[in-house]
C-alpha positions in Angstrom: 0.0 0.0 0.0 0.9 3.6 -0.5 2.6 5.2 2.7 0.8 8.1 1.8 -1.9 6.2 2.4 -0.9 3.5 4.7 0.6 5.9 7.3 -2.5 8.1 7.9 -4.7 5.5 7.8 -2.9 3.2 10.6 -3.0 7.1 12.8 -6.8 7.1 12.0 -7.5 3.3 13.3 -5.4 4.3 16.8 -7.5 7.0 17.5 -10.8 5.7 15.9 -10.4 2.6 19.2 -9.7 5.5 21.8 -12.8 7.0 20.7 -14.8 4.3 20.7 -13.2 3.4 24.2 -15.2 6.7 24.8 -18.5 5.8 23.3 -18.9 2.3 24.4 -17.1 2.7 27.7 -16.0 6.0 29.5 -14.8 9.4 28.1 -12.7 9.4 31.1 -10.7 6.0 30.5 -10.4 7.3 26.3 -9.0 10.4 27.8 -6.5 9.2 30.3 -5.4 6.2 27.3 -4.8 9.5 24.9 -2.6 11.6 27.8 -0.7 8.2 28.3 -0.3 7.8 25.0 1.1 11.1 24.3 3.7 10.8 26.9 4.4 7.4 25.6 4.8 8.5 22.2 7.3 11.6 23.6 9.5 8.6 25.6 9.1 6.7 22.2 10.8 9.6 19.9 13.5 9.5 22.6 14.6 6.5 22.0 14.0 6.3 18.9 16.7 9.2 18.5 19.1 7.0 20.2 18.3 3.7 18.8 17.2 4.4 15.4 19.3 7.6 14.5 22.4 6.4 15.6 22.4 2.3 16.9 22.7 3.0 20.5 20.6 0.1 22.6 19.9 2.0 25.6 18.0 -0.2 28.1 18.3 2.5 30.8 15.0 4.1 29.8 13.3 3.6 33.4 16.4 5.7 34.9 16.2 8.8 32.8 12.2 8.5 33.1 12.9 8.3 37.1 15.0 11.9 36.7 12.7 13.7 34.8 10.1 13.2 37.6 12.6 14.4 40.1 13.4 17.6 38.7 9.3 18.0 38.8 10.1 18.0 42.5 12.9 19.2 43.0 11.4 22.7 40.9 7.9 22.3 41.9 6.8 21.5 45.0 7.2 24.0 48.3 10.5 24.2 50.3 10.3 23.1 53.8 11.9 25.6 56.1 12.1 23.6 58.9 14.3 20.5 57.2 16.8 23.5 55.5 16.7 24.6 58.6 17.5 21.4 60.3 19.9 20.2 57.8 19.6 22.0 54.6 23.2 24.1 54.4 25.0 20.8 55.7 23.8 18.5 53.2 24.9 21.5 50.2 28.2 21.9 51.9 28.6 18.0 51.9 27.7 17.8 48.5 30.2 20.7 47.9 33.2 18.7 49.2 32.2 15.6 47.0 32.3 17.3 43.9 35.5 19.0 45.2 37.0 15.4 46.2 35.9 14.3 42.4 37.6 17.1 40.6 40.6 17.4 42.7 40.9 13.2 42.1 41.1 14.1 38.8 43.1 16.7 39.0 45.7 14.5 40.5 45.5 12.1 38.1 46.7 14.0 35.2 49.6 16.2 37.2 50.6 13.4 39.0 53.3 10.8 37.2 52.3 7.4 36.9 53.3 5.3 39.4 53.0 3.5 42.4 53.0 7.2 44.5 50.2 8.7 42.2 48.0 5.7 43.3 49.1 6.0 46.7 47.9 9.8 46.9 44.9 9.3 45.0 43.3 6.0 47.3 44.6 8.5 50.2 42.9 11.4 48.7 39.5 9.8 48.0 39.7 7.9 51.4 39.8 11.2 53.0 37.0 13.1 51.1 35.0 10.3 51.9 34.9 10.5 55.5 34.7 14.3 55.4 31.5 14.2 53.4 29.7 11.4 55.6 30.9 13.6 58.7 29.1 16.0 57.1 26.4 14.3 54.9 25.0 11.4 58.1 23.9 14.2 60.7 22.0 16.5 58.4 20.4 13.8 56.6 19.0 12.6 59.6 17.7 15.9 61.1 15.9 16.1 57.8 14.6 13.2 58.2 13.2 14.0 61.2 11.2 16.6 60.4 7.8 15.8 60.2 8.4 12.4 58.7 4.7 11.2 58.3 4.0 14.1 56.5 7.4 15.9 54.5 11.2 14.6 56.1 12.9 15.9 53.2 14.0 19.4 51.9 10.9 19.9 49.4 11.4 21.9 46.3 11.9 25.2 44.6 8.5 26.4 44.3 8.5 27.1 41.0 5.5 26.8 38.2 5.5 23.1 36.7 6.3 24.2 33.4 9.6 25.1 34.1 10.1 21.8 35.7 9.5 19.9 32.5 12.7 21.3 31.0 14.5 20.5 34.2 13.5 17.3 34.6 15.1 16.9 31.0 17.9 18.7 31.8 18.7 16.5 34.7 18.0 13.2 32.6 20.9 14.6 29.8 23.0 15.3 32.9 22.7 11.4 33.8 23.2 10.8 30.2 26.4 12.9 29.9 28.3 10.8 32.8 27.1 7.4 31.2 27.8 8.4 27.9 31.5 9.5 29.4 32.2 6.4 31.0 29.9 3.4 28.7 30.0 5.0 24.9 32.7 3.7 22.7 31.7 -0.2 24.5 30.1 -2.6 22.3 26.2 -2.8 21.9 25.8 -5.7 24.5 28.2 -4.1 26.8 26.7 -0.2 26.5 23.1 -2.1 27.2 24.7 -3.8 30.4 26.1 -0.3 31.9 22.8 1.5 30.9 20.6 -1.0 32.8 22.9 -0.9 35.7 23.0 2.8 35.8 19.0 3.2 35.6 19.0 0.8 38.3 21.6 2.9 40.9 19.3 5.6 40.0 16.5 3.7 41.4 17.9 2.7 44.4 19.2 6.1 45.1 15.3 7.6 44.8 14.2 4.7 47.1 16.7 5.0 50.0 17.5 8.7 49.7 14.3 10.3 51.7 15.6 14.0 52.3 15.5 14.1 48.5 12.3 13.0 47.3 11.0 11.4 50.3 12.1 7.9 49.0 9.1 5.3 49.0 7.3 7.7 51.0 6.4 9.2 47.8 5.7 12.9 46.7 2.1 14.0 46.5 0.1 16.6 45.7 2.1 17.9 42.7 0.9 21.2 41.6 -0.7 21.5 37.8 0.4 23.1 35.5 -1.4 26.3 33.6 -3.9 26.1 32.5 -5.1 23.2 33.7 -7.5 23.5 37.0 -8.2 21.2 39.9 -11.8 19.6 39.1 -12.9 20.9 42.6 -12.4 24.4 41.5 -14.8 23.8 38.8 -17.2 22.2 40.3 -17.1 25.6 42.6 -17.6 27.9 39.2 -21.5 28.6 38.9 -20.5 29.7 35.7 -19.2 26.3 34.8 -21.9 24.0 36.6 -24.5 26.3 34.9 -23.1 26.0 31.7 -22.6 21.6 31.6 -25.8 21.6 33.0 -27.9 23.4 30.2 -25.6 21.4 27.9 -27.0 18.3 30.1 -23.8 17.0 31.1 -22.7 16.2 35.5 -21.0 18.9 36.4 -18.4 16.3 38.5 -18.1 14.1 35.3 -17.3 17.3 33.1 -14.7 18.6 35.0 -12.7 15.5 35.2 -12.9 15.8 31.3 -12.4 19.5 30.9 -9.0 18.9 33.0 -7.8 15.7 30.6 -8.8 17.8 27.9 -6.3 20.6 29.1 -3.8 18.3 29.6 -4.0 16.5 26.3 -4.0 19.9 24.5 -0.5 20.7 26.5 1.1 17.0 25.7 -0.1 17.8 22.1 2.1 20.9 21.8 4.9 19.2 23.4 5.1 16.5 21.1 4.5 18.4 18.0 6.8 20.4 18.7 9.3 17.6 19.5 8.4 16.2 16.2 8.7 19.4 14.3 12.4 19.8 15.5 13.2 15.7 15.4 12.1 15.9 11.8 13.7 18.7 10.8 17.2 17.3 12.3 17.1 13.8 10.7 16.6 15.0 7.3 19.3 17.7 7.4 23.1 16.9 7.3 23.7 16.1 10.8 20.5 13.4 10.6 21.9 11.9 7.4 25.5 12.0 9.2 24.1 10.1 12.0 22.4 7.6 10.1 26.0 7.0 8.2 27.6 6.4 11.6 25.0 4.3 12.4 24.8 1.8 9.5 28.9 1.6 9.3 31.2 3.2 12.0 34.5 2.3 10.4 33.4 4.0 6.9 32.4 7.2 9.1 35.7 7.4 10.9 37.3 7.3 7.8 35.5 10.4 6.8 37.2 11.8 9.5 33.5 11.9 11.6 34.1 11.6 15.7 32.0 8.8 16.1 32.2 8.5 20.1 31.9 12.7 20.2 28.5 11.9 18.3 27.2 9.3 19.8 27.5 11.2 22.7 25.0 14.0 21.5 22.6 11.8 20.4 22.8 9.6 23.7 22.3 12.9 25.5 19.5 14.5 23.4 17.4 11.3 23.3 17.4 10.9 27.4 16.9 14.3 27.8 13.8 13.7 25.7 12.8 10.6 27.5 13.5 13.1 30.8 10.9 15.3 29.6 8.6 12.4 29.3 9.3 11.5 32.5 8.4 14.7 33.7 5.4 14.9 32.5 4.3 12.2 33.8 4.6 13.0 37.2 3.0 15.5 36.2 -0.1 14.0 35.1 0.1 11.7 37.9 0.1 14.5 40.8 2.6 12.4 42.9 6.2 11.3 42.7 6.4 7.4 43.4 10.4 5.8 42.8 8.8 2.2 43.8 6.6 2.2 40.8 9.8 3.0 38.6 10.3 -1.2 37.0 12.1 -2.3 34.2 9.0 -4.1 32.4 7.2 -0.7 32.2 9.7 2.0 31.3 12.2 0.1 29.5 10.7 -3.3 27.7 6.8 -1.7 27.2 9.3 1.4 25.3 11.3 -0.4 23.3 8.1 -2.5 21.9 7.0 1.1 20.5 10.0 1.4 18.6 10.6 -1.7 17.2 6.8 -2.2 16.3 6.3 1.2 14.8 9.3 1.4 12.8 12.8 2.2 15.0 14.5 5.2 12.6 11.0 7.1 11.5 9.5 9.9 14.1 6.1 8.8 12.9 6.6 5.1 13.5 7.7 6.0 17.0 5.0 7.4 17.8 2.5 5.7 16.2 4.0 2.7 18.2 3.4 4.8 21.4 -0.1 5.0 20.9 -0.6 1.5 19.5 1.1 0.0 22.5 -0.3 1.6 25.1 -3.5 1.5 23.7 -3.2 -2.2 23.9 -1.4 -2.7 27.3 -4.5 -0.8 29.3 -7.4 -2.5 27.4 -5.8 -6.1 26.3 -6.2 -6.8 30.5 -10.7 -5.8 30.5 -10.8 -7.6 27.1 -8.7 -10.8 28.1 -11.4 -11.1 31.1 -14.3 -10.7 28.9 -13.1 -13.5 26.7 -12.4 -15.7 29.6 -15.6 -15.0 30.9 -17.4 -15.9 27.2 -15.0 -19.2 27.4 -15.9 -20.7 30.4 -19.5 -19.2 30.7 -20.8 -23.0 30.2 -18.5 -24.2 32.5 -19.4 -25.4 36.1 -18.6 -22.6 38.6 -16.4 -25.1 41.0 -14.8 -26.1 37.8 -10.9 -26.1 38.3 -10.4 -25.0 34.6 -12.5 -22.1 34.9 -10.9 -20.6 38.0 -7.3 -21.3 35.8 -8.7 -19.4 33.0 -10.1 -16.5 34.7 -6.9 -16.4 36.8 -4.8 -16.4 33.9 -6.6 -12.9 32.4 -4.3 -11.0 34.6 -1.5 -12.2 32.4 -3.1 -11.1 29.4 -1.0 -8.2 28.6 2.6 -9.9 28.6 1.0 -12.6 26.3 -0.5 -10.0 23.9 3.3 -7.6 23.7 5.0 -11.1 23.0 2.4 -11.7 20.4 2.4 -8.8 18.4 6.3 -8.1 18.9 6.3 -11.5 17.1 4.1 -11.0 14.3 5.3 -8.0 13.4 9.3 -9.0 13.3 7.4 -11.9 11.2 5.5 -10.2 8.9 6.9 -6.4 8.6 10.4 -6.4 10.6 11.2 -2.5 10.6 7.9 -1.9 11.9 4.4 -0.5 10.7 5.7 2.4 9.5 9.4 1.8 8.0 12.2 3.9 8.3 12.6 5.6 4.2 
């Protein structure tokens, strides 16, 4: 078929079974599937940047996701003056002398001779610098801590509107980025994909155990909105608004929570079309067509006298810094900040299904994966128990195969990804919509 064809149509039948998610089930449900699926399509683009621009199999994805809700936090939500008071300047200046034992380690390593002394200094050096920042780092951490710990225990945020957190929280993913990229890029594939995964895991455990940060599994709530998007309480106050859904016939309490994922959709929209805009626009100029060279032969590129690693770099950067923004506005979205619900299966597998079914090296197949997939992995779980339910309907109700089948409808989703990750490598292997 056509692509000119082919491609809009495949858009149409995604959004023709969100909408009828609306008719024949809930507005609310086809609403919160679209906002998820915009986000998913954003962390989609990212990696598709990485994987599909340049060949870099990033399996970090949950890390730099976990980052970009962060910096929602750390921008967003109130300060708390009693735990800076409690402990706020010591933890800085603790952090202070680690990056000042850092830089002066590696400062020592290139003045210093090679040798037996230079390792001598440099284990004495860091050994030293340790212990001065956990003199430091232990006590105000705890008097943090202590501050309210049912409630905040943890220094709270900047204040600042949510929409400046976004960029933050993208910021801080291309930060992470930047230090793996340093340290993993230049590795073979299997080997990158090792350090990635290990990286997005310290990042985890960090966000869990660190509770004067983001309050560790405490979690975050109550995340401010961003403008223009209200709380439904505060229209369900407006008489102007009540009075209004009510000559239209519509529940006041039922339109508000759709005026709000309305809002929110229409602010995901701009992000990502705006993402799209610029990602398009890159890959088809000469840096795009550069990247796909070093990406289908490295040793040909290099011999064009292209810095393979010093590109790699910046795409490995700009693609987690995309997935950060992602990641940020999902917290968003959700309200709440929650490290324990940060798992491999969601943010890394569920993400790198998008790609490879939409079409890893085309922005449009990226996203159209991110739709598709989520799509899927909220509905394939009500469906399975439907058709479990029209299965054994005939059966008797003590009936050990019944209670098997109806059981197994949980696991519905993971059968249905493996399933169509299969047919499509099967039947159209770069995806539903190729890369040209």
């Amino acid at each position: 078929m056509n692509p000119a064809i082919k491609n809009p149509l495949l858009f149409a039948i995604v959004f023709g079974l969100i909408i009828l998610t609306g008719i024949f089930n809930s507005w609310n449900v086809a609403l919160n599937i679209l906002n998820m699926g915009l986000i998913s399509a954003i962390m989609a683009l990212g990696v598709n940047m990485q994987w599909g621009y340049a060949g870099l199999f990033n399996v970090g994805i949950m890390g730099f996701v976990a980052l970009g809700g962060l910096g929602v936090v750390l921008v967003s939500m109130p300060p708390v003056p009693e735990a800076w008071a409690a402990g706020g300047a010591r933890v800085l200046l603790a952090l202070g002398v680690a990056v000042a034992t850092i830089a002066g380690a590696v400062m020592l390593w290139k003045r210093l001779a090679p040798g037996r002394r230079r390792g001598l200094i440099l284990t004495g050096f860091l050994i030293v610098g340790f212990f001065v920042f956990r003199w430091l780092f232990d006590p105000a951490v705890a008097a943090i801590e202590a501050v309210n710990p049912a409630g905040t225990g943890y220094l709270g945020g900047l204040g600042l509107p949510v929409l400046i957190a976004w960029p933050v929280g993208g910021l801080l993913a291309a930060g992470a980025a930047w230090v793996v990229g340093k340290t993993a890029l230049g590795l073979r594939s299997d080997y990158l994909a090792i350090a990635t995964l290990g990286i997005a895991e310290i990042i985890i455990a960090v966000l869990k155990n660190e509770d004067w940060l983001s309050r560790g599994v405490k979690n975050v709530v109550g995340i401010p909105r961003p403008w223009p998007v209200p709380y439904e309480i505060e229209l369900q106050k407006s008489a102007s608004f009540v009075e209004r859904m009510q000559a239209w016939g519509y529940d006041p309490v039922v339109a508000s929570s759709i005026t709000v994922k309305l809002l929110y959709a229409l602010l995901f929209g701009v992000v990502l079309l705006a993402l799209v805009w610029l990602s398009q626009k890159a890959l088809h100029s000469p840096w795009g067509r550069m990247m796909r060279a070093i990406r289908d032969n490295e040793t040909a590129a290099e011999a064009m006298g292209k810095d393979v690693t010093g590109r790699h770099l910046q795409i490995f950067i700009l693609g987690s810094a995309v997935v950060g923004l992602a990641g940020a506005m999902m917290t968003t979205l959700d309200g709440q900040f929650t490290p324990g619900t940060y798992n491999p299966l969601r943010f890394t597998f569920l993400v790198w299904v998008m790609v490879i079914v939409g079409g890893s090296g085309n922005n449009w197949g990226a996203i159209l994966g991110g739709f598709l997939i989520w799509f899927l992995w909220v509905q394939v779980e009500p469906i399975g128990l439907w058709l479990m339910d029209v299965i054994t309907s005939g059966m008797a109700d003590d009936s050990a195969l019944r209670a098997h089948l109806l059981k197994s409808a949980a696991h519905m989703r993971l059968l249905t990804m493996g399933i169509i990750l299969l047919l499509v490598l099967r039947f159209s292997p770069r995806g539903l919509i190729p890369e040209r």
